[in-house]
C-alpha positions as CSV (number, residue, x, y, z in Angstrom):
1,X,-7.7,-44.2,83.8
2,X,-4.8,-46.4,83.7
3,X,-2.5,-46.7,80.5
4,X,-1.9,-50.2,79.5
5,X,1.8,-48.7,78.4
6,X,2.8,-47.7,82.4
7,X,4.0,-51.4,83.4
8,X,6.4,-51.2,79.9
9,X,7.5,-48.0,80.5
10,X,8.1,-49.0,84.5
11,X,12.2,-48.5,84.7
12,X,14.7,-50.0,87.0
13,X,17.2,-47.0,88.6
14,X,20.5,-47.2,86.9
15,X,23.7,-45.5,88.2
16,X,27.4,-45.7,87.2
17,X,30.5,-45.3,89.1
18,X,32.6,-42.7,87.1
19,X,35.7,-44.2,88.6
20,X,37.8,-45.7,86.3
21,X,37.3,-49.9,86.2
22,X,39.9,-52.1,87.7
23,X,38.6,-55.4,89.2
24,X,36.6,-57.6,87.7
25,X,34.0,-57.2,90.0
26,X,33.5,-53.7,89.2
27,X,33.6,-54.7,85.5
28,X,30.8,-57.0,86.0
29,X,28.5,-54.3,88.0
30,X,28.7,-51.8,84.9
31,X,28.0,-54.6,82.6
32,X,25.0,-55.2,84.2
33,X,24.1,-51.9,85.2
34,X,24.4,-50.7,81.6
35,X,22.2,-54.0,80.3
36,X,19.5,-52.5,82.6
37,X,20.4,-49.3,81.3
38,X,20.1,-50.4,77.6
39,X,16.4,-52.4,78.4
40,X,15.1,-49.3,80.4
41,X,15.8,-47.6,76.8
42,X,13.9,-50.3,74.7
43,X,10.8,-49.9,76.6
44,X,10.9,-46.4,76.2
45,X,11.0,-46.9,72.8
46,X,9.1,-49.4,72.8
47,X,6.1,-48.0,74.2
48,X,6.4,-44.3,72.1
49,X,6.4,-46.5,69.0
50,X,3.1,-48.5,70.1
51,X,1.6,-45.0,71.5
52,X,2.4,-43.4,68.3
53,X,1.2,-46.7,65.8
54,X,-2.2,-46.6,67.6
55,X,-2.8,-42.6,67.4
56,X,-2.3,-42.4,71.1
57,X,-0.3,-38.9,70.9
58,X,-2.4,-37.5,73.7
59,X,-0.2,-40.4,75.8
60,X,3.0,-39.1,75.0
61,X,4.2,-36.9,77.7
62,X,3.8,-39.5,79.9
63,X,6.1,-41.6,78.1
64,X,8.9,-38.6,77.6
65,X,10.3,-38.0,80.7
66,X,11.0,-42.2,81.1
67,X,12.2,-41.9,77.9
68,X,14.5,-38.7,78.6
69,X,15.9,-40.4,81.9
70,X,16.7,-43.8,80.1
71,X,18.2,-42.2,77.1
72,X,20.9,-40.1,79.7
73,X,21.6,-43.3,81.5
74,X,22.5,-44.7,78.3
75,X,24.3,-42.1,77.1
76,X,26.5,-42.3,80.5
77,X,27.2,-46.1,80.5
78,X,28.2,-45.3,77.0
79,X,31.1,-42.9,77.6
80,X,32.0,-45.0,80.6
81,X,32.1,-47.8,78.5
82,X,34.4,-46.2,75.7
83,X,36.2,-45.0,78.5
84,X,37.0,-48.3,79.8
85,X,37.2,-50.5,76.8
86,X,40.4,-52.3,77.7
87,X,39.7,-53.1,80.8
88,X,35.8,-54.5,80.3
89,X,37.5,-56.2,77.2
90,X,40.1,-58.0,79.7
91,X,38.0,-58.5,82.9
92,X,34.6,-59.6,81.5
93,X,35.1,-60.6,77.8
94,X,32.0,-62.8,77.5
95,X,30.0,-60.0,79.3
96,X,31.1,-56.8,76.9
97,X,30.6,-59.7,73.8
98,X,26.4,-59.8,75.2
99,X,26.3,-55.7,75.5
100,X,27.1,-55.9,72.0
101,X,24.9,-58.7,71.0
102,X,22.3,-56.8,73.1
103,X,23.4,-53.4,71.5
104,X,22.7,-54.8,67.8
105,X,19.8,-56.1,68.9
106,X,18.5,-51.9,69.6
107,X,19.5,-51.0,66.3
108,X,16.4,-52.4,64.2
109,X,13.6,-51.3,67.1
110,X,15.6,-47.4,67.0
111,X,14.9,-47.4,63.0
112,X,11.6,-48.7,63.6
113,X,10.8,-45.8,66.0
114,X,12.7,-43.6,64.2
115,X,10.0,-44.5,61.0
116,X,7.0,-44.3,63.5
117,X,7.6,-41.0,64.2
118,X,8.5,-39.6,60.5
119,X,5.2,-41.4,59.8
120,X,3.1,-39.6,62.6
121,X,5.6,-36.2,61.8
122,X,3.9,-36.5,58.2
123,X,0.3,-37.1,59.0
124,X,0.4,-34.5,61.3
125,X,1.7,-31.9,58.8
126,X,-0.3,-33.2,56.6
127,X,-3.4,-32.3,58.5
128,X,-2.5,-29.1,59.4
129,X,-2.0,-28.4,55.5
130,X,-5.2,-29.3,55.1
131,X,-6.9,-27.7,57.7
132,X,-5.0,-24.6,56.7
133,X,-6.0,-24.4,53.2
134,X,-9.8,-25.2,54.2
135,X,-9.9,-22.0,56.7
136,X,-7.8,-20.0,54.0
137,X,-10.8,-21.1,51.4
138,X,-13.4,-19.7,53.8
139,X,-12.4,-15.9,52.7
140,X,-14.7,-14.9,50.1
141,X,-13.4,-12.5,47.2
142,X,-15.1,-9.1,46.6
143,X,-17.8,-8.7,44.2
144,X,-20.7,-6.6,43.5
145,X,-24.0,-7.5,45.5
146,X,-28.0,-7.5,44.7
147,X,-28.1,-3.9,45.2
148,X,-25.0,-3.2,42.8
149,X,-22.9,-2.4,45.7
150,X,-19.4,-3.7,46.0
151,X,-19.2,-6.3,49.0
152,X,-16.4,-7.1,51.0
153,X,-15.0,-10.5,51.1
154,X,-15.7,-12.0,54.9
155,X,-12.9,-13.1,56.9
156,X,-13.3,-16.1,59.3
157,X,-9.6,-16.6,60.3
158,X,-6.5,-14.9,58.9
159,X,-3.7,-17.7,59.7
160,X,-3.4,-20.7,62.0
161,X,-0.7,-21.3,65.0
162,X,1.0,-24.5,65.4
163,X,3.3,-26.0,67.9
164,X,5.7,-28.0,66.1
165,X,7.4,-30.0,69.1
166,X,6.7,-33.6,68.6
């Protein structure tokens, strides 16, 4: 079965030269690299938001590892790019002024994740609450019986396991 959130989650490879930037061309190479790098991060989190909004958990782990790899390439062109502030801000002014414009733009769709997944966090705790307190209901206390004899209380489960890693 094919996921209709493969094709958003489909990445363009992004590397960066860890050489310090001097020419302009180089300058304009990490500006786009790093645009790439900061849409390959979008549709990560773009498509975990929509997965998570439409109950799809099960679909997750096939989103995580595009996510993982997009959120180290951003990560990189951002210490590059704090590393080479001057220089992008004198070779390629207009192009650092749309990494920001771009950068801003991630801001609201990150919080909007970030909410997703405190939502979905909550539900799921919620649930295992509930599920928890139903089997911890199921033990029955002692009491005396028909025959006057003192029964003891059955037990169907004595705790519950969860993996928390969401």
């Amino acid at each position: 079965m094919t996921n209709q959130h493969d094709a958003e989650t489909v990445q363009t490879t992004v590397s960066f030269e860890e050489e310090p930037i001097q020419t302009r061309m180089q300058a304009e190479v990490f500006c786009e690299n790093f645009e790439v790098a900061m849409d390959n991060l979008l549709s990560a989190i773009e498509a975990e938001t929509e997965l998570l909004r439409d109950g799809q958990i099960s679909e997750l782990p096939n989103v995580a590892p595009q996510k993982h790899a997009a959120i180290e390439t951003y990560l990189t062109g951002i210490r590059l790019a704090s590393a080479n502030t001057v220089a992008l801000g004198n070779l390629v002014p207009q192009s650092v002024q749309r990494m920001r414009e771009q950068h801003d733009n991630l801001r609201p769709i990150l919080q909007a994740n970030l909410q997703v997944v405190a939502t979905a966090r909550t539900v799921t705790d919620n649930i295992i609450e509930t599920v928890a307190k139903a089997v911890g209901s199921q033990v029955k206390t002692k009491g005396y019986g028909a025959n006057g004899l003192m029964s003891s209380p059955q037990r169907s489960a004595q705790g519950i396991a969860v993996n928390q890693t969401l």
